[in-house]
C-alpha positions as CSV (number, residue, x, y, z in Angstrom):
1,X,0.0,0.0,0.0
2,X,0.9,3.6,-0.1
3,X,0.9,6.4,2.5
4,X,-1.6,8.8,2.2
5,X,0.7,11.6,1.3
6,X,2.6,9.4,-1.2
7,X,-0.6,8.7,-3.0
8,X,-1.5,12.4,-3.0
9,X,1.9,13.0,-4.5
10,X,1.0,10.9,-7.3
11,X,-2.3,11.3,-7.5
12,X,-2.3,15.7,-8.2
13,X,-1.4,16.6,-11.4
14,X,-2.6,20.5,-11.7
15,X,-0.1,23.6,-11.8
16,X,2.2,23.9,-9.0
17,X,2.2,20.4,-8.2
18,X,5.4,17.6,-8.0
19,X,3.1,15.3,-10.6
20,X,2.0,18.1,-12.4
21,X,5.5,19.5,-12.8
22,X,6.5,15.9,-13.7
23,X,3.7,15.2,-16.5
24,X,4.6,18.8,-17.9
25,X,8.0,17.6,-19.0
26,X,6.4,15.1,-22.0
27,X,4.6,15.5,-24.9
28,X,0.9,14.4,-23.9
29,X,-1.6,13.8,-26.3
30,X,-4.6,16.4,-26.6
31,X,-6.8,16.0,-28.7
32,X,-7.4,13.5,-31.9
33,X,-6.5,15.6,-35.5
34,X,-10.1,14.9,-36.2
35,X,-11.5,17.1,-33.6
36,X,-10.3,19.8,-35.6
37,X,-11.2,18.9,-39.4
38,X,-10.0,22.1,-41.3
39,X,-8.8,25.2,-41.3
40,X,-11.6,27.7,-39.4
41,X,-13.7,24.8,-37.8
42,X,-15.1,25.5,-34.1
43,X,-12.5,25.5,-31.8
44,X,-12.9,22.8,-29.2
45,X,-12.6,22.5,-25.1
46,X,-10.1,21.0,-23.8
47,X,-8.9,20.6,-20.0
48,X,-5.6,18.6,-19.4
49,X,-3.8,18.7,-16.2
50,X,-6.6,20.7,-14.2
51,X,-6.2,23.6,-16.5
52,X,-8.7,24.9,-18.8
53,X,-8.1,25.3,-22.2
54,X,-9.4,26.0,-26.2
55,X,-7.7,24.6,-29.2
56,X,-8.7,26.0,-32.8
57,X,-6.8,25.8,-36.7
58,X,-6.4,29.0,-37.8
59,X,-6.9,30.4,-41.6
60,X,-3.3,28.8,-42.5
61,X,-4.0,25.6,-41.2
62,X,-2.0,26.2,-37.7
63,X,-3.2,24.7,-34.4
64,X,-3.3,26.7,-31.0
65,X,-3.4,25.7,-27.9
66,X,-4.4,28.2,-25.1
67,X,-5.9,29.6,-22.0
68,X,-9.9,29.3,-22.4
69,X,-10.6,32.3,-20.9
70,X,-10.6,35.9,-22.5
71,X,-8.2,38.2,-20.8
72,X,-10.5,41.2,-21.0
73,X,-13.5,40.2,-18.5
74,X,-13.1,36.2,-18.5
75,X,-15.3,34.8,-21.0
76,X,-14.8,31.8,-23.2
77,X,-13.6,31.8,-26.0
78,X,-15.4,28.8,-27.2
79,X,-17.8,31.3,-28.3
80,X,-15.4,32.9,-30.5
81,X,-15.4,33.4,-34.4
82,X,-12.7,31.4,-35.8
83,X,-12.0,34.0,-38.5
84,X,-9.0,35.6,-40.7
85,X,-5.9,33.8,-38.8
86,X,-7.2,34.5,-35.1
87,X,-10.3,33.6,-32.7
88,X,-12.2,36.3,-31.8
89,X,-14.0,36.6,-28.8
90,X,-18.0,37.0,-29.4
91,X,-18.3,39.4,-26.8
92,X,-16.1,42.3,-27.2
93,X,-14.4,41.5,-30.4
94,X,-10.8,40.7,-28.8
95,X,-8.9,38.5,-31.1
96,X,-5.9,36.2,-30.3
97,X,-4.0,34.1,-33.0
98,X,-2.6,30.7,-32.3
99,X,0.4,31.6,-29.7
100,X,-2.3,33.6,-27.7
101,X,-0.8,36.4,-28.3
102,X,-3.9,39.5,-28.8
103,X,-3.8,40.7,-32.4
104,X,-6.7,43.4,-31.8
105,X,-8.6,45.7,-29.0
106,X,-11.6,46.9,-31.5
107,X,-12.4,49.5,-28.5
108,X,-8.8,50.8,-28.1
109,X,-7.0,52.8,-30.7
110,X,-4.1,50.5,-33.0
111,X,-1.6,53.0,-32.0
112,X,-1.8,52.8,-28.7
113,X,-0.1,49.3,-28.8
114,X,-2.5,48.0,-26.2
115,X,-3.1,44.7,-27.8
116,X,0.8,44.5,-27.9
117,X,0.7,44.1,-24.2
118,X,-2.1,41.0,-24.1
119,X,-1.0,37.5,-23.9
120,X,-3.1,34.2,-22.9
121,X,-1.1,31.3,-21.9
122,X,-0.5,29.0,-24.9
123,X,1.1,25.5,-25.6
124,X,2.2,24.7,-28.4
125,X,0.0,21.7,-30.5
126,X,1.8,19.6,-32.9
127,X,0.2,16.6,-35.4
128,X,1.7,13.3,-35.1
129,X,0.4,10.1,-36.4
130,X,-3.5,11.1,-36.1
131,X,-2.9,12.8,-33.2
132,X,-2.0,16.5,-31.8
133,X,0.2,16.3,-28.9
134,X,1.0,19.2,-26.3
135,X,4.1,19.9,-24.4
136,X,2.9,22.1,-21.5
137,X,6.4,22.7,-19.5
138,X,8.5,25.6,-19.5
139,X,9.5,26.5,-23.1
140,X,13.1,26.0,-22.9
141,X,13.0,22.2,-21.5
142,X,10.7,21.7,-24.9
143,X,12.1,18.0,-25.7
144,X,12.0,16.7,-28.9
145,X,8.2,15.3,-30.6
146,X,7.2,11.7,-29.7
147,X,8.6,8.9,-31.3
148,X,6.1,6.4,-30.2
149,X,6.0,3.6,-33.1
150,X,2.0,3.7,-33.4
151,X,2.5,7.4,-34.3
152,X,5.2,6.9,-36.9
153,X,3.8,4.3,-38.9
154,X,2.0,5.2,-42.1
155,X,-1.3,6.1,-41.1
156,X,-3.1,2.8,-42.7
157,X,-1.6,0.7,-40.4
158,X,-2.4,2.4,-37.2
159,X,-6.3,3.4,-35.4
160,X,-6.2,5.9,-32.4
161,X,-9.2,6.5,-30.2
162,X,-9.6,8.2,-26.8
163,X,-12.4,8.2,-24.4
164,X,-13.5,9.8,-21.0
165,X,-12.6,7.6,-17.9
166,X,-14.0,9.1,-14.7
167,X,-11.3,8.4,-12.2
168,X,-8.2,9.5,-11.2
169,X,-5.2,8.5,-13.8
170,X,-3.0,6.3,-11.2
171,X,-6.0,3.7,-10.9
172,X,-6.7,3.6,-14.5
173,X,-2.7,2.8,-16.0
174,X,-2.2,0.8,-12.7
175,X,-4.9,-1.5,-14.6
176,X,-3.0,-1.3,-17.5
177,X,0.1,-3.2,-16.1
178,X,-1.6,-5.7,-14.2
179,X,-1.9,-8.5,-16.3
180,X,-3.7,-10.9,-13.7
181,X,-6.9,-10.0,-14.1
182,X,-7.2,-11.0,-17.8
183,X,-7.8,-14.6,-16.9
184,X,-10.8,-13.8,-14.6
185,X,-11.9,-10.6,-16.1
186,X,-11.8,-10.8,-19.6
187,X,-12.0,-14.9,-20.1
188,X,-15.3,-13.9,-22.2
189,X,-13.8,-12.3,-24.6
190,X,-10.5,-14.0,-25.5
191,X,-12.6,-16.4,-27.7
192,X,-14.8,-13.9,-28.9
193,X,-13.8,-10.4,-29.2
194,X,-12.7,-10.2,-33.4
195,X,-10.0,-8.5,-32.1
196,X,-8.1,-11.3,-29.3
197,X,-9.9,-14.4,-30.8
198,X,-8.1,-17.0,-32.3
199,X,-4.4,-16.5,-30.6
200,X,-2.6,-19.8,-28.9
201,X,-1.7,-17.5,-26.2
202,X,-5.6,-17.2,-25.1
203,X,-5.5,-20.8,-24.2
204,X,-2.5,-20.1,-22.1
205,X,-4.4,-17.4,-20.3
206,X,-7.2,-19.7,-19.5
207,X,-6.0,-22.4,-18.4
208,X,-3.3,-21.0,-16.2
209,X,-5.0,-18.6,-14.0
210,X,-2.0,-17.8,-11.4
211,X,0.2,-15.7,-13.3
212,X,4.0,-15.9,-12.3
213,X,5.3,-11.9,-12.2
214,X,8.8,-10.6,-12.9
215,X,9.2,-7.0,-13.2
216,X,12.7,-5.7,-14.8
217,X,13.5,-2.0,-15.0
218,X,14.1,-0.4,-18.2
219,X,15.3,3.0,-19.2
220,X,11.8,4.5,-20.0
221,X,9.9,2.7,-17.2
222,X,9.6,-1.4,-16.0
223,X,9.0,-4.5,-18.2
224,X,6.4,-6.7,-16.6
225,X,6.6,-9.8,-17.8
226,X,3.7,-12.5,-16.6
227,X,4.5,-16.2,-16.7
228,X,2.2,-18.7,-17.6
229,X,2.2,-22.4,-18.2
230,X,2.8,-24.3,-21.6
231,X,3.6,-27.3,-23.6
232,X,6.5,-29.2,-22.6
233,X,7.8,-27.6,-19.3
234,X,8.0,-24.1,-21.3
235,X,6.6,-21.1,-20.0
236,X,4.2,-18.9,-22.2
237,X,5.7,-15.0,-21.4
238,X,3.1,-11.9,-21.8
239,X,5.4,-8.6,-21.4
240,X,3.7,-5.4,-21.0
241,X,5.7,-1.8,-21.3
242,X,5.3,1.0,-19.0
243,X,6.7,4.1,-20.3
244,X,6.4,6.8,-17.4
245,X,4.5,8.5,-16.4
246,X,1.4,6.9,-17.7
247,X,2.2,4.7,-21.4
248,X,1.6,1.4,-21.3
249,X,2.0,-1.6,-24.4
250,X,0.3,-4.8,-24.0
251,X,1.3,-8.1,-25.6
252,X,-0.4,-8.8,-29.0
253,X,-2.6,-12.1,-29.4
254,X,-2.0,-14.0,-33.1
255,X,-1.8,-12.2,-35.6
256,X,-3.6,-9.2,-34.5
257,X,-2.3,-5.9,-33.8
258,X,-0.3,-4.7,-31.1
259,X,-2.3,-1.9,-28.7
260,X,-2.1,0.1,-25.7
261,X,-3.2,3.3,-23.5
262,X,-2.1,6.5,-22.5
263,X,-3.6,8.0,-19.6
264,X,-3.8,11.4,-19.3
265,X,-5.1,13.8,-16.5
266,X,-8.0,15.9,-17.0
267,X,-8.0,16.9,-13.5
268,X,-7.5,14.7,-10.3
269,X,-10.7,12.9,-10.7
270,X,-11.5,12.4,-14.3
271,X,-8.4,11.0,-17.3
272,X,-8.8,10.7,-21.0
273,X,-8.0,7.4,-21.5
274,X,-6.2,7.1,-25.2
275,X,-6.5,3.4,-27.2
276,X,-4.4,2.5,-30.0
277,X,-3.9,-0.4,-32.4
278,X,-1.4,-0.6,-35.1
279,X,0.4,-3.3,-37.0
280,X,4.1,-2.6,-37.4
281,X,4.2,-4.6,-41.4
282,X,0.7,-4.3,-42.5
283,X,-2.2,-2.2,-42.8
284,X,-4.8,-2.9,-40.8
285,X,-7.9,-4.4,-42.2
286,X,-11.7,-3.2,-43.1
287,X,-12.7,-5.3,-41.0
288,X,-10.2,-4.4,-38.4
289,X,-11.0,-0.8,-38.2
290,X,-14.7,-1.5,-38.4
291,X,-14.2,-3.7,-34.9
292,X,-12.2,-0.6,-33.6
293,X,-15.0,1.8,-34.6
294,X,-17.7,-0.4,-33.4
295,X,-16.3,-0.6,-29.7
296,X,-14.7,-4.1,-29.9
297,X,-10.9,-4.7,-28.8
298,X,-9.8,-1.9,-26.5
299,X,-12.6,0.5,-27.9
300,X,-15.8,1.6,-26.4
301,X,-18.8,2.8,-28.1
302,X,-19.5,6.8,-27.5
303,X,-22.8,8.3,-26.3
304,X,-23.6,10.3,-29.6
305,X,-21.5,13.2,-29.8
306,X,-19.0,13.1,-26.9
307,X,-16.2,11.1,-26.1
308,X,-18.1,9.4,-22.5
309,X,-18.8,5.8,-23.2
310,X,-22.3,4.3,-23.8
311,X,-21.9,2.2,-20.8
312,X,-21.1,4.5,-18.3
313,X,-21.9,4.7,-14.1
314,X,-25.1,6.6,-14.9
315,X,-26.6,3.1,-16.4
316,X,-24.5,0.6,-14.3
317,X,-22.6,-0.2,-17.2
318,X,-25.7,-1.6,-18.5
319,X,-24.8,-4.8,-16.4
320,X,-25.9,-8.1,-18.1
321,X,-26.4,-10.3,-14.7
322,X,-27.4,-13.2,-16.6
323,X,-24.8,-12.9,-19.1
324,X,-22.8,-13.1,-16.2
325,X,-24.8,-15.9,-14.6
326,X,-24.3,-17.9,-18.1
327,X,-20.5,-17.5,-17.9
328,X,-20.7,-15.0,-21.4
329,X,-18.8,-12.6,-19.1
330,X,-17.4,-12.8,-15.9
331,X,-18.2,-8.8,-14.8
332,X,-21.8,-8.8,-16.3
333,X,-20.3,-5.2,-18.1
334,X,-19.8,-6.4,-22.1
335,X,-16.1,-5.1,-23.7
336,X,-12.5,-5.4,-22.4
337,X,-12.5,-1.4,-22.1
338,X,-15.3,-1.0,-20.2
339,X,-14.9,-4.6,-18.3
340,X,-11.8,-2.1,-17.2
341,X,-13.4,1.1,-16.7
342,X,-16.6,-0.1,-14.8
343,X,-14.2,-2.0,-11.8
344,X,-11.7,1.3,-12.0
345,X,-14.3,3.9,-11.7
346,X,-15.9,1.6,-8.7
347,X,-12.9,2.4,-6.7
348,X,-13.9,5.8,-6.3
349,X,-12.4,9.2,-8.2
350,X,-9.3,8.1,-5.8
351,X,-8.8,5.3,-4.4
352,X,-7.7,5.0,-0.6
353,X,-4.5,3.2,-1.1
354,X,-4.0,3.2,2.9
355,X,-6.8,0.0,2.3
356,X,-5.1,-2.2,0.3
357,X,-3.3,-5.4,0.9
358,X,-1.2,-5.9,-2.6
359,X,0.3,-9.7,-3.5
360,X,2.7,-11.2,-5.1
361,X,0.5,-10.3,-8.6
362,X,0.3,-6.5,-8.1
363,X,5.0,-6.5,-8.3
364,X,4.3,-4.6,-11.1
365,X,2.1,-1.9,-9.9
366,X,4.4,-1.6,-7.0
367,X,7.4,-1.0,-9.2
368,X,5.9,1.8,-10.9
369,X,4.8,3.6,-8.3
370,X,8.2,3.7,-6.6
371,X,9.7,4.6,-9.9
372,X,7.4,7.2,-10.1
373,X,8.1,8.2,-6.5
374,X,12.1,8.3,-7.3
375,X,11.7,10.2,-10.7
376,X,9.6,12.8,-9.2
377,X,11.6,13.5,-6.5
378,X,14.7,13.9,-8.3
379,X,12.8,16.1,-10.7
380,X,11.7,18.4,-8.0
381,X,15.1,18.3,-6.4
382,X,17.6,17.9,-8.4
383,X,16.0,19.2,-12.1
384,X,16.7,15.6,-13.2
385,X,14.9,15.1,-16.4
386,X,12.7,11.9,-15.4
387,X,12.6,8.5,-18.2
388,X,10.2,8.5,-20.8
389,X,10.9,12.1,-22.0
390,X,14.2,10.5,-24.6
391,X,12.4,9.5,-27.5
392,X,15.1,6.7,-27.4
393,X,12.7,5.1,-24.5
394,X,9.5,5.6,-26.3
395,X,11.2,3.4,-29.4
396,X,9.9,0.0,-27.3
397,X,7.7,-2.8,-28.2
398,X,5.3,-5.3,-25.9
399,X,5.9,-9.0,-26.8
400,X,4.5,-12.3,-26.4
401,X,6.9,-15.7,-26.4
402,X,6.9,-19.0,-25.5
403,X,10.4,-19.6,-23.7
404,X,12.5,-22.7,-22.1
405,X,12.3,-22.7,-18.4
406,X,15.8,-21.7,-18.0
407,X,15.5,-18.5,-20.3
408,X,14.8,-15.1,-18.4
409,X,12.3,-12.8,-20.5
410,X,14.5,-10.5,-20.4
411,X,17.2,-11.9,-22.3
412,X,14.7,-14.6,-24.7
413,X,12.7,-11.6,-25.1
414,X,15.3,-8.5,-25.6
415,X,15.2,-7.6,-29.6
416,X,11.3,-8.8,-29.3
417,X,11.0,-5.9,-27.0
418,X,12.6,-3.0,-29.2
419,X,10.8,-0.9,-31.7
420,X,12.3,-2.3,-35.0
421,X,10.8,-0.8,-37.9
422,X,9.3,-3.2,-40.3
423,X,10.0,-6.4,-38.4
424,X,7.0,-8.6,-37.1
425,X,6.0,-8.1,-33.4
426,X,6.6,-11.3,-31.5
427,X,3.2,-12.8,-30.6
428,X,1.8,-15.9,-29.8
């Protein structure tokens, strides 16, 4: 378990925080490119990190990121005309252009410079692989764009999707890295889901239900590697990547593709959770991205025109007990994200850590919380940049193997689990 103030530590991500200051060293993703089509479309909300914020695409095709508010007498600039290069604010006409820098004060005189001297807070927004990603630290500790391999192959082989989780981040990626809970979980939907069905590895998961953990540092994070029983005395490996502060890989199934999650603070209660799937040699297939878009895999279905899922703690997850009952899923809640969601968002916005009593299983989620623990202290400290922020750590791949007893993961495993471009992910 944690002490309370160690799980505050982690737990409060807004300005002026140690986790706040820590997240605010990456490149996080905001918003998907889709949520802002073309050049002049609506600007769109957006609140990362406890701060409040607008993004728009300017006249030249240029993406801002900035303080919501007007500086003139605080009113959104959601409102705003996206117009002629800048966003103008519906109620007095104040216009700012993408750095959030104020272009013009229609009630003040040009030459009196006063717009000179107006300024919103602004991040800069960058596209990457079908998504724009914002680096909100202090402008000269800018590190170089993401290198993640889902956002750097070409665009047909890779699906993005993001979704509103309502709890607090830790709770949510701490699911992400526990690999346990797939055999009790999830057993519904290894054999079902046109996204998992039809791997060997499934069978492993089902039939061995007590997972063997070893956790092995790496540069960016841990490698969690999950040890199950196969043929012949070998042991069947699933190794997961955690990428501080919040990036996580999970071994692929078959032939399908390779996924994960980011999870990113919206404020200390509430996280976008971010899905991908991509295929390192191949473009994905119709039918592939038609299960992504359809909820299936690590997807959810939307409530029509937001990003909160259909099944959501208003309607109890729409709860199937006799689903349940008949063994077609073990939670009653249908879908792997959700399956996920439903249990996470039961802890509570933030879970009292003080209460738990962790096993052998949880190794990983222990690891990573005293990594985080070390990295943002010597942040706060020391100004030590903390892992994850090289894009030489992001380069990193999750693998599935089947290995001789007497072969550590992290040595049968250790090209598997680098990010080499147009070689086959290792998957069983």
């Amino acid at each position: 378990m944690l002490r309370k103030e160690q799980s505050d530590l982690l737990t409060r991500t807004g300005p002026d925080t140690p986790m706040g200051r820590m997240f605010r060293s990456y490149w996080i993703p905001a918003l998907l490119a889709e949520d802002l089509p073309g050049n002049d479309c609506p600007p769109v909300r957006v609140k990362l990190l406890s701060e409040r914020l607008v993004a728009f695409r300017d006249t030249e095709g240029r993406y801002g990121l900035m303080d919501e508010f007007c500086a003139h007498r605080g009113v959104s600039l959601w409102f705003g005309r996206n117009e002629e290069c800048g966003l103008r604010c519906s109620y007095h006409g104040w216009k700012y252009d993408v750095t959030g820098q104020c272009m013009e004060v229609p009630s003040e005189p040009e030459a009196s410079g006063f717009a000179n001297k107006i300024k919103l807070r602004s991040y800069p927004l960058v596209a990457r692989g079908g998504v724009l990603w914002t680096y909100m630290g202090p402008p000269g500790a800018q590190p170089p764009l993401p290198e993640w391999e889902f956002i750097t192959v070409p665009r047909a082989q890779t699906f993005t999707s993001k979704r509103l989780q309502e709890s607090n981040w830790l709770q949510a990626m701490e699911g992400g890295i526990d690999s346990s809970h797939v055999s009790f979980l999830h057993r519904g939907d290894l054999n079902s889901d046109p996204l998992f069905k039809g791997a060997k590895g499934n069978q492993y998961n089902l039939s061995d239900a007590r997972p063997v953990f070893e956790v092995a540092e790496s540069a960016g994070g841990l490698c969690i590697g999950a040890r199950r029983n196969a043929e012949d005395g070998h042991y069947y490996w699933r190794i997961t990547q955690w990428v501080m502060p919040s990036f996580t890989m999970i071994a692929p199934r078959g032939n399908h593709s390779v996924h994960g999650h980011f999870w990113i603070p919206i404020d200390d209660e509430n996280c976008w959770t971010w899905s991908f799937d991509y295929h390192p040699i191949r473009e994905l297939t119709d039918a592939e991205l038609a299960a992504m878009r359809d909820g299936k895999g690590i997807h959810v279905r939307y409530l029509p025109g937001t990003y909160r899922p259909l099944a959501n703690s208003d309607n109890d997850y729409l709860i199937d007990r006799a689903a349940q009952k008949a063994g077609r899923t073990f939670s009653g809640v249908e879908g792997i994200a959700m399956q996920d969601a439903s249990l996470q968002e039961s802890m509570g916005p933030i879970v009292d850590r003080t209460k738990e009593n962790l096993v052998s299983t949880d190794n990983g989620i222990i690891m990573a919380r005293h990594r985080l623990l070390r990295a943002v202290k010597s942040l706060v400290d020391k100004g030590i940049v903390p892992p994850g922020v090289d894009p030489a750590h992001q380069k990193v791949r999750s693998a599935a193997i089947v290995l001789p007893p007497d072969v550590p993961f992290t040595e049968g495993a250790r090209e598997a689990l680098i990010a080499h471009p147009a070689v086959a992910p290792a998957s069983v």
